[in-house]
N, C-alpha and C positions, 0 to 999 in steps of 0.2 A: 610200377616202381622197379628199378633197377638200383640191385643191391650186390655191392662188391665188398673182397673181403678187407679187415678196417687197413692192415697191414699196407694196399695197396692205395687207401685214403688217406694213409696218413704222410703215404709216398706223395702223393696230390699236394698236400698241405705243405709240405719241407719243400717241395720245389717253386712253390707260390711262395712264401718266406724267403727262398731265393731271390726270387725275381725282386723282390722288394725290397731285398736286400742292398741290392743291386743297383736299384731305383732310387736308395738313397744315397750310394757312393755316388752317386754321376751328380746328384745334388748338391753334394757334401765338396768335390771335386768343383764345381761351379763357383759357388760359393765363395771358396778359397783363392779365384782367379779375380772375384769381385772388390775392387777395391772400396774399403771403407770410407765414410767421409771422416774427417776429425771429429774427435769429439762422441763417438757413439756410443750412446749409453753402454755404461756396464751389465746391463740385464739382457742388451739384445745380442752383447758377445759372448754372452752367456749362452743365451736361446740357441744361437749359431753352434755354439761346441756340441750340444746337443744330439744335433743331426747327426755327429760319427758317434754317441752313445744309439742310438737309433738301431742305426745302418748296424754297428754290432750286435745290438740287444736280438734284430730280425735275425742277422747269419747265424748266430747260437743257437737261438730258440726254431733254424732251419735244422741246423744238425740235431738237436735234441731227437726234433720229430722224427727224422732220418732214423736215429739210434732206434728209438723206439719201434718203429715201422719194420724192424729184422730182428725185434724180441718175438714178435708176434707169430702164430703158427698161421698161415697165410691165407687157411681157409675154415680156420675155428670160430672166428667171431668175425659177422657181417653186417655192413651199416648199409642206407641209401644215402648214397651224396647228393645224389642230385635233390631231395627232400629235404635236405639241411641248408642245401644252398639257396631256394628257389626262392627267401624269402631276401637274399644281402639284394645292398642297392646297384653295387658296380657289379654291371651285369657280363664284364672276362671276367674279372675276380670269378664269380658264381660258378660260370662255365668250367675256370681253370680246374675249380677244387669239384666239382661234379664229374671231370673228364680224367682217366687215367691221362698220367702224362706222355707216355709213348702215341697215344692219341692227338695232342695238341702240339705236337715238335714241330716245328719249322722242318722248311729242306734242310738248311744248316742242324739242326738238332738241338737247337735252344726252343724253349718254351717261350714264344713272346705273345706279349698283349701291348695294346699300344693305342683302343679306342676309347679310353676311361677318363683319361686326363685329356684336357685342353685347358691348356693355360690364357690362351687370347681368342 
């Protein structure tokens, strides 16, 4: 088991809510370029608005974690991430939140995953 302290897990977790954050503006962005046919239900433009309640609800609930991740005393209380994650199915996701993020950076210094999803 490798065990780090939560402060730095929970740094894991805000910058994963990032990404997905993220992952929904580019969708939400898409979307908006997609023209409608007439006539479309009023439930699916509904469904549609959605997506930018999403995409906020994650960047929020990224800083939250953020916020709370610098209450913490940094090495007072310690979790295993990689033990909590071994069981999710999207196996970045798992990795993302098992691995400090200074660890997963790109050369550029973004956190990317990008083998999870295939749409075709």
């Amino acid at each position: 088991m490798s065990h780090r302290p939560i402060a730095q897990t929970l740094n894991s977790l805000a910058c994963e809510l990032e990404t997905l954050a993220a992952l929904a503006e580019s969708i939400d962005a898409a979307i908006g370029h997609v023209c409608l046919a007439p006539g479309t239900p009023p439930a699916t433009l509904a469904s549609i608005q959605r997506i930018d309640l999403l995409r906020q609800s994650l960047s929020c609930m990224a800083q939250y974690t953020n916020n709370l991740s610098t209450q913490v005393d940094s090495h007072a209380l310690c979790v295993d991430p990689g033990a909590a994650a071994r069981d999710l199915p999207l196996r970045d996701l798992a990795l993302g939140l098992a691995t400090a993020p200074e660890a997963r950076a790109t050369d550029d210094g973004d956190p990317k995953r990008g083998t999870d999803v295939c749409f075709f």
